[in-house]
C-alpha positions as CSV (number, residue, x, y, z in Angstrom):
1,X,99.3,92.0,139.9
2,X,100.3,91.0,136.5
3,X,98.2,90.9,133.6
4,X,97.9,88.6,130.6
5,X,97.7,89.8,126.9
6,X,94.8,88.3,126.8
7,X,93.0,90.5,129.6
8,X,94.6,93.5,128.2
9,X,93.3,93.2,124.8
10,X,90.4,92.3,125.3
11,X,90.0,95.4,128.5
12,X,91.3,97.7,125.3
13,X,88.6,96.9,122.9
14,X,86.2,97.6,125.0
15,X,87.5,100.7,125.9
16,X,88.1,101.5,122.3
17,X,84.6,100.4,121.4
18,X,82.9,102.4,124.0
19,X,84.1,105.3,125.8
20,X,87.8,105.2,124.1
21,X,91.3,104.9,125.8
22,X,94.2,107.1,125.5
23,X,96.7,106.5,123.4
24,X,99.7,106.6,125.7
25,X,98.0,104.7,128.3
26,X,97.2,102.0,125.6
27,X,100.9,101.9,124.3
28,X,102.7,102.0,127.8
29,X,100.3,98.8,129.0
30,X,100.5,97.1,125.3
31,X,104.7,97.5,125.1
32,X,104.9,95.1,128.5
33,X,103.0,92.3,126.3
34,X,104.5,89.6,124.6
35,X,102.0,87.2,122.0
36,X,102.4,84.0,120.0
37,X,102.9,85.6,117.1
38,X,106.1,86.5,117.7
39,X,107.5,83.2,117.4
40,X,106.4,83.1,113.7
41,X,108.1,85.3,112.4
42,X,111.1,84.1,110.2
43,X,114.8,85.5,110.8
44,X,116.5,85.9,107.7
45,X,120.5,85.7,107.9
46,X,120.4,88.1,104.9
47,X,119.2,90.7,106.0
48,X,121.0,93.5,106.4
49,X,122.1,94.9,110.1
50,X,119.6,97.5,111.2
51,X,120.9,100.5,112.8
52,X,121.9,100.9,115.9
53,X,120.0,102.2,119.0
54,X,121.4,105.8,118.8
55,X,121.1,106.2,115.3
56,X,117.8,107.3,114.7
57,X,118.6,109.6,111.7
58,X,120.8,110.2,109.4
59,X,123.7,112.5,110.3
60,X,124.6,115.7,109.4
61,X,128.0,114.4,107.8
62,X,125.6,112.1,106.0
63,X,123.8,115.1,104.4
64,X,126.9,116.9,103.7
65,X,128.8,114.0,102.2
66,X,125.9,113.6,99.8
67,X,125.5,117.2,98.7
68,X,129.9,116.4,97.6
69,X,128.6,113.7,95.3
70,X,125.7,115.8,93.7
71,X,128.0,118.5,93.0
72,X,131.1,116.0,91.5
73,X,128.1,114.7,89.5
74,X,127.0,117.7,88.2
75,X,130.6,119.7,87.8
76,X,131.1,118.3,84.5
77,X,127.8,120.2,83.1
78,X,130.0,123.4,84.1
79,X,126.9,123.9,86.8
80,X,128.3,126.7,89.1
81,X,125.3,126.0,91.8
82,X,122.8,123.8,92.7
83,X,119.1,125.4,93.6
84,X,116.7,122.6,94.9
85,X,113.3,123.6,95.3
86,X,111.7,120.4,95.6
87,X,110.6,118.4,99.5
88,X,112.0,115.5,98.9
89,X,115.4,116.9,97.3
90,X,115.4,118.8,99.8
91,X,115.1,116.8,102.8
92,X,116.9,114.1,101.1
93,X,120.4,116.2,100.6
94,X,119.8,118.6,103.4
95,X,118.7,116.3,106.8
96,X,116.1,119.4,106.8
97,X,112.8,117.7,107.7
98,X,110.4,120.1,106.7
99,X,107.6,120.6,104.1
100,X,107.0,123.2,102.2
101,X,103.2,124.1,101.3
102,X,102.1,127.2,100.0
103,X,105.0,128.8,101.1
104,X,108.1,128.3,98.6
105,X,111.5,127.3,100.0
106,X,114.9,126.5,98.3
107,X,118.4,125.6,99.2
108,X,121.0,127.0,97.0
109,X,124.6,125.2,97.6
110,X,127.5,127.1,95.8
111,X,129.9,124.7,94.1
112,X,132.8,126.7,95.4
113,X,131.6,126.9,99.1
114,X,132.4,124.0,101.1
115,X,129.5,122.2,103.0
116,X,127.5,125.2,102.3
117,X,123.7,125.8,102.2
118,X,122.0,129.3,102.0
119,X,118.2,128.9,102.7
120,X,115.4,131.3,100.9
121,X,112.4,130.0,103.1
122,X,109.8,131.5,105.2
123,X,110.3,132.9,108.0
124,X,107.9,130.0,110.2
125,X,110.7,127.6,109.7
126,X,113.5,129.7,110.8
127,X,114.2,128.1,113.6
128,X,113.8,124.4,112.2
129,X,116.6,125.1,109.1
130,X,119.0,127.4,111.1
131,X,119.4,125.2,113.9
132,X,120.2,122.1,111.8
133,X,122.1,123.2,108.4
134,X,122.4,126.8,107.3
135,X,125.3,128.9,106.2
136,X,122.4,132.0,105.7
137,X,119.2,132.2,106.2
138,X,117.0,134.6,104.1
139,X,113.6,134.8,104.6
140,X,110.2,136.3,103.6
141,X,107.5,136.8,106.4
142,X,105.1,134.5,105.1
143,X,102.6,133.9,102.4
144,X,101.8,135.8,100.6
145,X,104.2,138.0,101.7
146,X,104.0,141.9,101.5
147,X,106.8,144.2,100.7
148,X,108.2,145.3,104.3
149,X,106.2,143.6,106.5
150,X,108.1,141.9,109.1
151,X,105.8,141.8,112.5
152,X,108.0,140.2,113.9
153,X,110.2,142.8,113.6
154,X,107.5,145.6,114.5
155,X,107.0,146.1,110.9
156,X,103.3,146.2,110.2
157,X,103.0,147.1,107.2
158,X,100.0,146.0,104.2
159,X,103.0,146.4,101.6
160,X,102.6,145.0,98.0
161,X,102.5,141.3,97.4
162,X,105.8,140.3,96.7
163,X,106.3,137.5,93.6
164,X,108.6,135.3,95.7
165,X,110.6,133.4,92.4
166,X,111.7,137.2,91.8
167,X,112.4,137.6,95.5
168,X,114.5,134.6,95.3
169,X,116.1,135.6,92.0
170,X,117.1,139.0,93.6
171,X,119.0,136.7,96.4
172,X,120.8,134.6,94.1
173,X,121.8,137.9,91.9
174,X,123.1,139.5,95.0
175,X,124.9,136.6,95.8
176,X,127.0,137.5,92.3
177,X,125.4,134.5,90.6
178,X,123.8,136.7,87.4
179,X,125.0,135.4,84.3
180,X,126.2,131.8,85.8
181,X,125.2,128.3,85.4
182,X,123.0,126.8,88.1
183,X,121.1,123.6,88.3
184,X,117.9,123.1,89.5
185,X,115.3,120.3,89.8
186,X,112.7,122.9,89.1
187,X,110.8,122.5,86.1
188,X,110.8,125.8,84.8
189,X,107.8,127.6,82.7
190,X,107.8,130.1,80.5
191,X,107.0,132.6,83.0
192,X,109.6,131.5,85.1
193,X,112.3,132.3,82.2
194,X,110.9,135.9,81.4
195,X,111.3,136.6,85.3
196,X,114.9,135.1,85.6
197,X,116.0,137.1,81.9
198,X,114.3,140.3,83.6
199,X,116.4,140.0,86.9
200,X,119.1,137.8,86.1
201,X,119.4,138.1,82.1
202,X,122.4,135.6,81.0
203,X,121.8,133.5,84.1
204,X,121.4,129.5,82.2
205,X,119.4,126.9,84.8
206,X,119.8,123.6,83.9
207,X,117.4,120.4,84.7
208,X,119.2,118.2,87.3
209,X,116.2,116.5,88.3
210,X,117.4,113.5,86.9
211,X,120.9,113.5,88.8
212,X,119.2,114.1,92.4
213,X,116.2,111.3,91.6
214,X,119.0,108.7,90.6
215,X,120.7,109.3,93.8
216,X,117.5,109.1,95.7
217,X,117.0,105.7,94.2
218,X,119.8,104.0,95.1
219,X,120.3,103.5,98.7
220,X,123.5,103.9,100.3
221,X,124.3,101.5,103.4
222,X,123.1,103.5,106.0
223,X,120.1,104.0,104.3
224,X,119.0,100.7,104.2
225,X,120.4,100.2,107.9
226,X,117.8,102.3,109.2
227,X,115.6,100.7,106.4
228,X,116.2,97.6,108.3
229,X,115.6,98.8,111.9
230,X,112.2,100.3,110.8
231,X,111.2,96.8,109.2
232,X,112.1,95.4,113.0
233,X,109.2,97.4,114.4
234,X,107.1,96.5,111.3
235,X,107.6,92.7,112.4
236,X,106.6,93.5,116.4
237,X,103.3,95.6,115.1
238,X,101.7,92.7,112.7
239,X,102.7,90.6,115.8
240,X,100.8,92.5,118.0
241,X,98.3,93.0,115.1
242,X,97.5,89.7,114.1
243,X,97.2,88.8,118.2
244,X,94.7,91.5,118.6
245,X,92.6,90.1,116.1
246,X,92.8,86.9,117.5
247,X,91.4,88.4,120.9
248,X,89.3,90.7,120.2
249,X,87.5,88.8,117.0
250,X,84.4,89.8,116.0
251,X,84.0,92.6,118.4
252,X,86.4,94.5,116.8
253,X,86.2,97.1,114.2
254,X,88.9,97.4,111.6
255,X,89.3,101.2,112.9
256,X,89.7,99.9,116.5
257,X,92.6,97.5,115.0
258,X,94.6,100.4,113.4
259,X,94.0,102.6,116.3
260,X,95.4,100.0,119.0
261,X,98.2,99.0,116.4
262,X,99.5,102.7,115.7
263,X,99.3,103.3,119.7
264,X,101.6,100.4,119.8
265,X,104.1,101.1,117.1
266,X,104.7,104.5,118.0
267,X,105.5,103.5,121.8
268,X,108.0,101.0,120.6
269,X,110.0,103.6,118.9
270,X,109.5,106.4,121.3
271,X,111.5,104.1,123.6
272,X,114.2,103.2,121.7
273,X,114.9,107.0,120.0
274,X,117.0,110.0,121.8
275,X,113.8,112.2,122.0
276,X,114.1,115.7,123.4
277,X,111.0,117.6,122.1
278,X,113.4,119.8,119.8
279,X,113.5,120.2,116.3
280,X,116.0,117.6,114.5
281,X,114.9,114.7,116.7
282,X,112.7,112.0,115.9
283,X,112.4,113.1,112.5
284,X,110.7,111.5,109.9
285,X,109.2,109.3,112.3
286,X,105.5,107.7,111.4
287,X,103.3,104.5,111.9
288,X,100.3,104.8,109.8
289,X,97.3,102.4,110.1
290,X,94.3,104.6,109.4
291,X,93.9,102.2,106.3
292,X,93.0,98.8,108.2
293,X,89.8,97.7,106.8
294,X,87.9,94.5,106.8
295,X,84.8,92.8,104.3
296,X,83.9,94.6,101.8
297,X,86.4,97.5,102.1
298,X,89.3,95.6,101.4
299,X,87.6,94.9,97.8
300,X,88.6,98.5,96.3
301,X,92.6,99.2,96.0
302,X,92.0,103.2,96.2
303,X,88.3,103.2,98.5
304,X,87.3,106.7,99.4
305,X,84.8,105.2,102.6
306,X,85.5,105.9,105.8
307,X,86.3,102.5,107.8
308,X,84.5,101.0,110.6
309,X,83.1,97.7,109.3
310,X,83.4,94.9,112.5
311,X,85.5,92.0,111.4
312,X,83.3,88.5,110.4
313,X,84.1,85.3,109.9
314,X,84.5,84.5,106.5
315,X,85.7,87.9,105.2
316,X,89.4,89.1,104.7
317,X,90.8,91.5,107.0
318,X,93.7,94.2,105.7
319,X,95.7,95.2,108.1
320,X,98.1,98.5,106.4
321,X,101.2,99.9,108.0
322,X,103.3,102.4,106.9
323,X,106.4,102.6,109.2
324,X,109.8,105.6,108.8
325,X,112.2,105.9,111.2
326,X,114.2,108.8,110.3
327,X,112.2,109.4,107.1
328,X,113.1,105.7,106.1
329,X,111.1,102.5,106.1
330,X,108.4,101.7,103.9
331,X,105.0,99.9,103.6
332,X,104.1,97.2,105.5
333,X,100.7,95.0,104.4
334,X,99.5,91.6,105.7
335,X,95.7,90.0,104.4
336,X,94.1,88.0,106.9
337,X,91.7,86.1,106.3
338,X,88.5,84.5,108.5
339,X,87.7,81.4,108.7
340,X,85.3,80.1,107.3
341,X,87.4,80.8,104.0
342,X,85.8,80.0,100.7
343,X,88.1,77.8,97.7
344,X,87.6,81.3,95.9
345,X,88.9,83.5,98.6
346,X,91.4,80.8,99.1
347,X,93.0,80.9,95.2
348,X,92.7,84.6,95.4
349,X,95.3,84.4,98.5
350,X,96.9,81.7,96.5
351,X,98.0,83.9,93.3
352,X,98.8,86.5,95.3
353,X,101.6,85.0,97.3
354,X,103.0,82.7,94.3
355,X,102.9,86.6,92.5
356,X,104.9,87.6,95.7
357,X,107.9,85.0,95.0
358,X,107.8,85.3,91.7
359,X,108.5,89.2,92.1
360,X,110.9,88.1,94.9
361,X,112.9,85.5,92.1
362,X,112.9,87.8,89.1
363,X,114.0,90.9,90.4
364,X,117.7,90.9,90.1
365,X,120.0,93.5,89.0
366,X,120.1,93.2,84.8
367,X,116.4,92.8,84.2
368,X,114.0,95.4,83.3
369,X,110.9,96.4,85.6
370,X,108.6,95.7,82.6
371,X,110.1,91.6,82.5
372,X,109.3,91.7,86.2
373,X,106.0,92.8,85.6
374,X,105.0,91.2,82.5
375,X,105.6,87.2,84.5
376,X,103.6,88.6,87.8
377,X,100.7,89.7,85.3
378,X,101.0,86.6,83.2
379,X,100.6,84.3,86.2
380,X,97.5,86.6,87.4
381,X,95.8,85.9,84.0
382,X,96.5,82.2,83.2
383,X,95.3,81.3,87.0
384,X,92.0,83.0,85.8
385,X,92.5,86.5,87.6
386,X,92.5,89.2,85.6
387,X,88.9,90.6,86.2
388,X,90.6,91.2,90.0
389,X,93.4,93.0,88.2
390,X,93.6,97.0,89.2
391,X,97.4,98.0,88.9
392,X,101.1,97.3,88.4
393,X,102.7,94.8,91.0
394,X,105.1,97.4,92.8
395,X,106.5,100.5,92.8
396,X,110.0,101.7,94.2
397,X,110.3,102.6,97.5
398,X,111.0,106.0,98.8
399,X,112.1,108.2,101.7
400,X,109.9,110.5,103.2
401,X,107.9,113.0,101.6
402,X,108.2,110.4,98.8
403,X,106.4,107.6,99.2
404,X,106.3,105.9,95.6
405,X,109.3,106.5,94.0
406,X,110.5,105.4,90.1
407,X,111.2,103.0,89.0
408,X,108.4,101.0,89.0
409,X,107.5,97.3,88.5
410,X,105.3,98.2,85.3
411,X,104.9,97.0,82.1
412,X,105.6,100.1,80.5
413,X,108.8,100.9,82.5
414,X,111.7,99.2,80.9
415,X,114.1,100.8,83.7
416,X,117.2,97.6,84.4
417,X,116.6,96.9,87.8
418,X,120.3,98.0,89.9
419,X,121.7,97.1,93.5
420,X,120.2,98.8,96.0
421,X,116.9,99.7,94.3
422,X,114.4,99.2,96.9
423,X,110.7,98.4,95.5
424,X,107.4,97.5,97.4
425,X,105.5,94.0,97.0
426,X,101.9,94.8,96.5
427,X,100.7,91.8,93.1
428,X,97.1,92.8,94.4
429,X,94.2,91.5,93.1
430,X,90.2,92.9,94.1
431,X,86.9,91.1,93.6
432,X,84.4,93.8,94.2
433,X,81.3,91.6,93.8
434,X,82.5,88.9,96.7
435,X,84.1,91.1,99.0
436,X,87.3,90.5,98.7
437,X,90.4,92.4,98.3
438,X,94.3,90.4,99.1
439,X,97.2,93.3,98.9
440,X,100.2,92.2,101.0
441,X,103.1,94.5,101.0
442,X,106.7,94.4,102.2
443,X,110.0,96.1,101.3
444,X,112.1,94.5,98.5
445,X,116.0,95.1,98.6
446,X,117.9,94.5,95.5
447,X,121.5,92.7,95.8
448,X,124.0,91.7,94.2
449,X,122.6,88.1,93.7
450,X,118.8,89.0,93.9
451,X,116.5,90.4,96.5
452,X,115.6,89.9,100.2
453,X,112.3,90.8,101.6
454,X,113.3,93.1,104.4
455,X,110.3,91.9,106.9
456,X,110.5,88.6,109.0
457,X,106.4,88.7,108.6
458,X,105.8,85.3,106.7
459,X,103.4,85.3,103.4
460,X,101.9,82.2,104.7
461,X,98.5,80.3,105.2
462,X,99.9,79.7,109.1
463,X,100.2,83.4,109.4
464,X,97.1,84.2,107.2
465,X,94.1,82.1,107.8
466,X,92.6,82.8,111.4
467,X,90.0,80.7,112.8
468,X,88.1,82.7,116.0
């Protein structure tokens, strides 16, 4: 027997509101569902073409390409090696997709050595680094580590604590690197450069931080192809998003809405992706909604209460996405709001989305993120806003691990906008006293003749204003 969207969203909030549903269950039964709001959303023939079904990362030759063009980059410093010690530099030129912690991880490329890595990293991620990109693999037990012991290699031992900078500068040394020039995104303290002139004394690191964030910054093709794709599944979820609310209404709880959303997003990739259960697959993968919120909630840009307000007529309703396919993607924000709606609550709305094309028509390679900024903020004060003012209209958009990522859309940063740049769309403004907090977000790509908002989610009072 077949069943109706309808029926099923309405049989999964109860389940979610009572007794709770499994995940899997939930997405397998919510994939088969097609809804109205599907046939809202607005193709753009600008948009650049997502990636492929296949391509669900970026490739190894990718990685390796990228890691030539830091090194041409740098050559002319007379850098001899590069020694990242950074997350996101790391993942970003290695394909590695990893985080660090407590326990301290670099990737040392030697200028000389073609496509070459050599890790320094603990040993719990052994088997993540080596089988993906690793010329050598050096590693210290674990953290903190103790001078010869290795369990793993039936070396119990409570050894002293080993300073792991001077285990690492004992690798590079060995590696016949004393008394060269290496760069590093490392910001190095004082301690640091008594360690490295006690082991490796003539040894000159140089900042490259710059180099590697500039890089990050502006996209390359396939970057903004997966980019794309991830913006595709963006569209499908505020779909199904924006349906559920319309079925489930007031019953539903905001956390109900990002729990039954996130189910859903996650088994729309999961379906599309070559998935194995191994490491190096479905990487960088997420769909975050655990900040859907409704009322009040939605009145404080950075709330620290837990959500589970039910949704009402006449209060806004925020549903938040973040979506990455292959550690790329970006935020994904739509404001809904209740009918009744108040003429407040309605200008509120208003500003926001004119602040949304006016950050959409200004930002164009040539102009600095502080003109951007300084129009959006202007517009927000002379329509009588700025008491709901709480930050800067955007900030660029980054891969994973990243998140926000310079430059941003601030008055203070005079950075000249470039092709390629990607930036959210987030002109927010809050009015804690009524309630009500508007925050759409979307991902902004920069061209050569202006910008393209990457989802096909309308800013619009048809998509907006719900009537139960």
């Amino acid at each position: 027997m077949s069943i109706t969207r309808r029926h099923f969203i309405k049989n999964m909030g109860i389940g979610l509101a009572s007794v709770g549903l499994a995940a899997e269950q939930l997405a397998c039964t919510s994939s088969k569902i097609k809804g109205d709001s599907e046939k809202l959303l607005v193709d753009n023939p600008n948009h650049p073409e997502p990636a492929p079904l296949g391509y669900d990362r970026l490739p190894l030759s990718w990685y390796q390409d990228t890691v030539r063009r830091l090194k041409a980059k740098v050559s002319a410093k007379g850098i001899d090696a590069v020694l990242l010690g950074s997350d996101t530099n790391m993942v970003y030129f290695t394909g590695c997709f990893r985080g660090s912690g407590e326990r301290s991880t670099w990737a040392f490329f030697p200028l000389q050595e073609e496509d070459a890595v050599h890790w320094y990293a603990p040993g719990i991620d052994r088997d993540l680094i080596t089988s993906w990109w690793c010329t050598e693999f050096e590693y210290y037990f674990c953290f903190p580590h103790a001078e010869g012991g290795y369990p793993n290699k039936g070396q119990v031992v409570k050894g002293k604590r080993v300073d792991l900078f001077e285990w690492l500068l004992t690798g590079l040394k060995n590696q016949g690197f004393q008394g060269k020039t290496i760069g590093t995104d490392m910001s190095l303290s004082t301690e640091h450069l008594s360690k490295i002139e006690k082991i490796m004394p003539g040894t000159r690191f140089i900042d490259i931080s710059d180099t590697c964030q500039t890089m990050r910054i502006i996209k390359r093709p396939e970057e903004i192809a997966l980019t794309q794709r991830a913006y595709r599944y963006f569209d499908k979820v505020h779909a199904f998003a924006r349906d559920y609310i319309l079925e489930r209404g007031t019953d539903a709880t905001d956390f109900e809405i990002g729990q039954a959303l996130q189910a859903y997003g996650i088994q729309l990739m999961m379906q599309d992706i070559d998935y194995d259960g191994k490491p190096n697959k479905g990487v960088g993968m997420e769909v975050t909604s655990h900040y859907v919120r409704a009322g009040v909630a939605t009145a404080y840009p950075h709330p620290n209460q837990f959500f589970y307000n039910k949704v009402k007529k006449g209060e806004p309703v925020y549903v938040n996405t973040d979506i990455k396919l292959g550690g790329y993607g970006g935020e994904g924000y739509r404001n809904y709001q209740i009918a009744p709606v108040s003429a407040h609550q309605e200008k509120i709305w208003q500003v926001v989305a004119d602040c949304v094309q006016i950050q959409v028509e200004e930002t164009k390679p040539g102009v600095t993120c502080s003109e951007v900024a300084f129009k959006i903020h202007q517009h927000q004060v002379k329509e009588g806003m700025q008491d709901f003012i709480y930050h800067r209209p955007a900030h660029g958009a980054g891969q994973n691990f990243e998140g926000h990522q310079a430059p941003f859309i601030s008055l203070g940063d005079h950075t000249v906008i470039e092709e390629n740049m990607t930036f959210s769309v987030e002109p927010g403004l809050y009015d804690e006293k009524n309630g009500i907090g508007i925050n759409p977000s979307d991902n902004l790509l920069v061209t050569k003749n202006g910008t393209i908002l990457m989802s096909r989610v309308p800013i619009s009072k048809e998509w907006s204003f719900l009537t139960l």
